[in-house]
C-alpha positions in Angstrom: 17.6 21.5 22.4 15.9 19.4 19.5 16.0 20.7 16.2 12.7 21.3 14.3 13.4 19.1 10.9 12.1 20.6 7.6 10.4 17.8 5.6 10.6 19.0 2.0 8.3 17.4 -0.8 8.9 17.7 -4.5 6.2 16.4 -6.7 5.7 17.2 -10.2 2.3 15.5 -11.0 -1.5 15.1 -9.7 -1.0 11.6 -9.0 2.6 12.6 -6.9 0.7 15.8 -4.7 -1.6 13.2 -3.8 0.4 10.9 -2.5 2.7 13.3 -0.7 -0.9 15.0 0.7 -1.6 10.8 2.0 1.8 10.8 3.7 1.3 13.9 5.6 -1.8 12.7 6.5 -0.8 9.4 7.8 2.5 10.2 9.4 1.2 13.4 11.7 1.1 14.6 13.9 5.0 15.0 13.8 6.7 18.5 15.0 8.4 20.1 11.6 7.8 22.3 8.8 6.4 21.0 5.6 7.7 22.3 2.0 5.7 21.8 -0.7 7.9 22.0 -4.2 5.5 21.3 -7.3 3.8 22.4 -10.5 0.3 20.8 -9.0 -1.6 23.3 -6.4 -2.4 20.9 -3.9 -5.9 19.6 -3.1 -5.1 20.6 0.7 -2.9 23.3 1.0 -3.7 23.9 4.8 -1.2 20.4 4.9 1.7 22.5 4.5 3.4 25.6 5.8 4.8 27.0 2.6 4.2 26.1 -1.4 6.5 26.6 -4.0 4.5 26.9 -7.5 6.9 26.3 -10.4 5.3 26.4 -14.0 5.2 24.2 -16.3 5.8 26.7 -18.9 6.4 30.8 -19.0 10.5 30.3 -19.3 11.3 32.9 -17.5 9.2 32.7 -14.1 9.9 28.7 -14.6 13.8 29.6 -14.2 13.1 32.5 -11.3 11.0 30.2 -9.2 13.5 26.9 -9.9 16.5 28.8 -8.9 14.4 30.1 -5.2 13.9 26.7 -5.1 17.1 25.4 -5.3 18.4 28.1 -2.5 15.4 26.6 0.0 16.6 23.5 -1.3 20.5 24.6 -0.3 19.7 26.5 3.0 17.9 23.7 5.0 20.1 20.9 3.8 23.2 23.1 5.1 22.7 22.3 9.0 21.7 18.6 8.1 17.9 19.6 9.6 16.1 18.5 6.7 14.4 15.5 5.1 13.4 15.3 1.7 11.1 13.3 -0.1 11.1 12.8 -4.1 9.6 9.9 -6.4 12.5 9.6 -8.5 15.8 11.3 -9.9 15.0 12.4 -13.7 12.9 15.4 -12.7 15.7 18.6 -12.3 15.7 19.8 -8.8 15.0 15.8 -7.7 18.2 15.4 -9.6 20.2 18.0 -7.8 18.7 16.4 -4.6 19.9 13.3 -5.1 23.3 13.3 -7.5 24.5 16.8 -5.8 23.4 17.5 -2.0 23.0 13.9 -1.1 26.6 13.4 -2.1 28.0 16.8 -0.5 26.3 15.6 2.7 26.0 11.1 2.9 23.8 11.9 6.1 20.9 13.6 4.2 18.1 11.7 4.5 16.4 11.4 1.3 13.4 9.4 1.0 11.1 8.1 -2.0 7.5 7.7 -3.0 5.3 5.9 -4.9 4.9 7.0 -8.6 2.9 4.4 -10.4 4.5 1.3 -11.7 7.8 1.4 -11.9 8.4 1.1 -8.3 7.8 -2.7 -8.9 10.5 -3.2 -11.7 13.8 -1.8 -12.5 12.8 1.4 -14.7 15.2 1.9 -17.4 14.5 5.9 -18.5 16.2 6.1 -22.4 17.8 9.7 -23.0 15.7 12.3 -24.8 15.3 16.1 -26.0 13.8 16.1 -22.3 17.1 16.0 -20.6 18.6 18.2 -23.0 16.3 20.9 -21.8 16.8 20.1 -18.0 20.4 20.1 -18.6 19.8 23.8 -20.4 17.6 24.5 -17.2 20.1 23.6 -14.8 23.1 25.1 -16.3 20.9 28.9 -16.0 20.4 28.1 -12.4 23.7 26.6 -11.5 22.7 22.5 -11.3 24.3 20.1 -13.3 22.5 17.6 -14.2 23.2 13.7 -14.1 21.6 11.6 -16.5 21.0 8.4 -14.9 18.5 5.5 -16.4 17.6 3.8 -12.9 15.7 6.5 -11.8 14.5 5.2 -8.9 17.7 3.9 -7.9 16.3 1.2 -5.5 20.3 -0.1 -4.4 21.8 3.4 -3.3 18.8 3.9 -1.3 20.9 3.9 2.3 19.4 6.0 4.9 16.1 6.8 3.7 12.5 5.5 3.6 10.4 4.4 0.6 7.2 4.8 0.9 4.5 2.5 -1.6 1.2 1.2 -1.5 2.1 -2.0 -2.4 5.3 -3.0 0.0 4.9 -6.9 -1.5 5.5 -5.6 -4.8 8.1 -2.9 -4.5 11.9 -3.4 -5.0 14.4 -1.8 -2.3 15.2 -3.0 1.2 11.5 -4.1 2.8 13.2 -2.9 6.0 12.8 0.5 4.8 9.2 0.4 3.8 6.7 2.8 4.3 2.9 1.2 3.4 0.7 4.4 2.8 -3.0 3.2 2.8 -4.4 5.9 -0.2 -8.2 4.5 -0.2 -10.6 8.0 -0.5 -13.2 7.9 2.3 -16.9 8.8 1.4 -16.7 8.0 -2.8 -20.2 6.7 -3.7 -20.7 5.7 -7.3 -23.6 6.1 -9.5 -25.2 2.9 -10.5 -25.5 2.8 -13.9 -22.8 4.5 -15.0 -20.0 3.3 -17.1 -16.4 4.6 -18.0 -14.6 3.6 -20.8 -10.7 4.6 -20.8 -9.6 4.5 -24.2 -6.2 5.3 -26.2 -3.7 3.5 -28.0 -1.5 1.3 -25.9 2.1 1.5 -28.5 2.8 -2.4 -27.8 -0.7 -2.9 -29.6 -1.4 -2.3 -33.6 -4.5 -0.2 -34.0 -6.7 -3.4 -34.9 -5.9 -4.8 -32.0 -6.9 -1.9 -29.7 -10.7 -1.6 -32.2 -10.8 -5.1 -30.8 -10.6 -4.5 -27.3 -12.9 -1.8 -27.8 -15.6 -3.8 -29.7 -15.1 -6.3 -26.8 -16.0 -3.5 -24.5 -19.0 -2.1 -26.5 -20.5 -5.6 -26.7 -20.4 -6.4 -22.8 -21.5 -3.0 -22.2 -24.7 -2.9 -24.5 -25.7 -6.0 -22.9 -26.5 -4.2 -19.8 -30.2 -2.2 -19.7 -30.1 1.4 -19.1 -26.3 2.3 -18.7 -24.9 6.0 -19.4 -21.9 5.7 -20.8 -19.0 8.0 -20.7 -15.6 7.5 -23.3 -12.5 9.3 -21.7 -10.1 8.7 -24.7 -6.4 9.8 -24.6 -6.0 13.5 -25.2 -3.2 12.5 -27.7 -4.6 9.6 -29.9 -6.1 11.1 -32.8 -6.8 7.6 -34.6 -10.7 7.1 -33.5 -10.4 3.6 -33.0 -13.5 3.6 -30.6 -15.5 5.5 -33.0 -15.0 2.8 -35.8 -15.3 0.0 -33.2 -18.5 1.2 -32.2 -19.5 1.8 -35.6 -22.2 4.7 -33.9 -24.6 1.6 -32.1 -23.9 2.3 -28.4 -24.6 5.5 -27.5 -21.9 7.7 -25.1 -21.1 10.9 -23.9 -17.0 11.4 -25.1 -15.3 13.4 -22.3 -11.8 12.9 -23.6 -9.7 15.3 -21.8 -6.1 16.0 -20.1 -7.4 16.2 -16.9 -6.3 13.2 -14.3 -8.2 10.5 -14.4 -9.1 10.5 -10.8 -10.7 14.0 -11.6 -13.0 12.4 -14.1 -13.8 9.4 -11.8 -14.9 12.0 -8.6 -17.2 14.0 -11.3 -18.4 11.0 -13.1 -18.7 8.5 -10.6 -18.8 5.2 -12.4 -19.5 1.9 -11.0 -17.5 0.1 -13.5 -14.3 0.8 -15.7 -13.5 -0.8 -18.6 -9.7 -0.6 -20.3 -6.9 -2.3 -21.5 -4.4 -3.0 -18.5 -2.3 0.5 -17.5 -1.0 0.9 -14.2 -3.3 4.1 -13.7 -6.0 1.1 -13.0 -3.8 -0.1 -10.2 -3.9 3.7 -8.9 -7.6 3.9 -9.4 -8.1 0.4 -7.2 -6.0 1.8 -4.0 -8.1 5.2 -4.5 -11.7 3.6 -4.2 -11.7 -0.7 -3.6 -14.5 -2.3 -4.4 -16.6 0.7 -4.9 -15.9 0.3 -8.3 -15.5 -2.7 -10.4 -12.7 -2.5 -12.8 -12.3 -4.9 -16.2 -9.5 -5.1 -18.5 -8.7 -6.3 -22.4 -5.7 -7.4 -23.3 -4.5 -10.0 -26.8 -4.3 -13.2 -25.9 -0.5 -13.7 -28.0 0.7 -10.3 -26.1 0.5 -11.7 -22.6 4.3 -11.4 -21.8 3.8 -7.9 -22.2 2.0 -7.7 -18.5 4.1 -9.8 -16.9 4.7 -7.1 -14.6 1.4 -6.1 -14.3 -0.5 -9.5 -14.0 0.6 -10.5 -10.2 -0.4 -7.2 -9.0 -3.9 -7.0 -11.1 -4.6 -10.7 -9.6 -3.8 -9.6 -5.7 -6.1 -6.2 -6.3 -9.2 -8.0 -7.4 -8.8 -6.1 -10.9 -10.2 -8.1 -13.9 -8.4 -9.1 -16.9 -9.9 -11.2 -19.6 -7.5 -12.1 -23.0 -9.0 -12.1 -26.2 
């Protein structure tokens, strides 16, 4: 009698739910039951049998629905008929996945996904007040926490997959690859509209960035008849764009938390313009040539996308030095 395996998904961000939702999508039909764990309501909820909503805040339902989640967790890793799938270890109950029931049972099979860039370099996570509340977290619901700074620990990775949209670029064993193709079917941009992502990279000084952005504003006014939308960072208060543009161009500012790939479906730019952040990389795999993406970056800072610089050049993204 074969044994119906559970396949179990934590994911903590937009960006993650999508990528799980891709997997799903790619890899079925396969007999099983899927588990959604996550603070993100998923964009396709029919994709899976049963969704654990934990909050991001409220303390108290936060702990309840952790602690549930930790006993699903528990009960369907106890006859080894599970396989879980997490993007890395710092999040708490990927922690407890990896550093706790993967070593009460070797066999587990845990398996990883792709979570933006630092699947193509070895992440070093520094400690922070952050783990000093997951710790807290995971004392009240019985998980101890291990702070480890490889969080995607690409060596220990024995029995699982890892699953990436860019296997050419990604450490860990090739062998255990997983390509998921994540390009959105049936995007159509609107000509003449333009998206700016602003914010204030913290490798760059804040003339540097009104650079970039006057850079920007002079390509862009070039151009006859564009509408223009600014999506700042909802965190940079500096209004380096605002003093760049010195009020000439006009634009609509839709700063805002929301994901970027939110804004790009309501927007529907034919071109991007930005300084080089792997959300571009993420925005290139989403919609291909449908969009045309350019990048600013100074000229002396170079070294600082070494990382980023092969993978810009292989997906047709732009980058120009000033």
């Amino acid at each position: 009698m074969n044994t119906v395996t559970t396949r179990i998904f934590l994911a903590h961000t937009p960006l993650q739910v999508f990528f799980v939702e891709k997997i799903i999508e790619q890899e079925k039909p396969q007999k099983g039951i899927y588990i959604l764990i996550s603070s993100v309501v998923p964009a396709n909820p029919n994709l899976f049998d049963k969704c654990i909503l934990i909050p991001k805040k409220n303390g108290l339902l936060k702990l309840v629905k952790t602690f549930k989640a930790k006993l699903l967790l528990k009960k369907h890793t106890a006859n080894n008929n599970a396989s879980l799938f997490i993007s890395h270890t710092s999040a708490l109950l990927d922690n407890y996945v990896y550093y706790s029931l993967k070593r009460q049972q070797p066999d587990l099979s845990v398996n990883f996904f792709y979570d933006g860039i630092l699947y193509f370099y070895d992440y070093q996570e520094k400690y922070g007040k952050t783990h000093n509340i997951r710790k807290l977290i995971g004392f009240l619901v019985g998980i101890n926490y291990h702070f480890e700074p490889r969080i995607v620990p690409f060596d220990l990775i024995d029995n699982g997959l890892i699953y990436t949209i860019l296997s050419e670029f990604t450490l860990g064993d090739k062998g255990r690859h997983v390509e998921i193709e994540l390009q959105k079917k049936g995007y159509s941009t609107i000509k003449n509209n333009v998206l700016i992502l602003g914010g204030k990279p913290s490798l760059l000084s804040h003339s540097e960035v009104r650079e970039i952005y006057a850079r920007i504003i002079r390509l862009i006014s070039n151009v006859q008849n564009s509408t223009v939308f600014f999506k700042g960072h909802h965190a940079d208060f500096s209004e380096n764009f605002k003093i760049a543009n010195n009020d000439n161009m006009p634009f609509k500012d839709i700063t805002q938390s929301n994901p970027i790939e939110e804004v790009v479906e309501k927007y529907a730019p034919s071109k991007i313009y930005s300084y080089p952040s792997s959300a571009l990389i993420n925005l290139k795999a989403m919609y291909g040539n449908e969009i045309d993406i350019y990048c600013f970056y100074t000229k002396k800072k170079k070294e600082d996308l070494s990382k980023l610089l092969p993978i810009f050049e292989h997906m047709g993204i732009n980058i120009d030095l000033i």
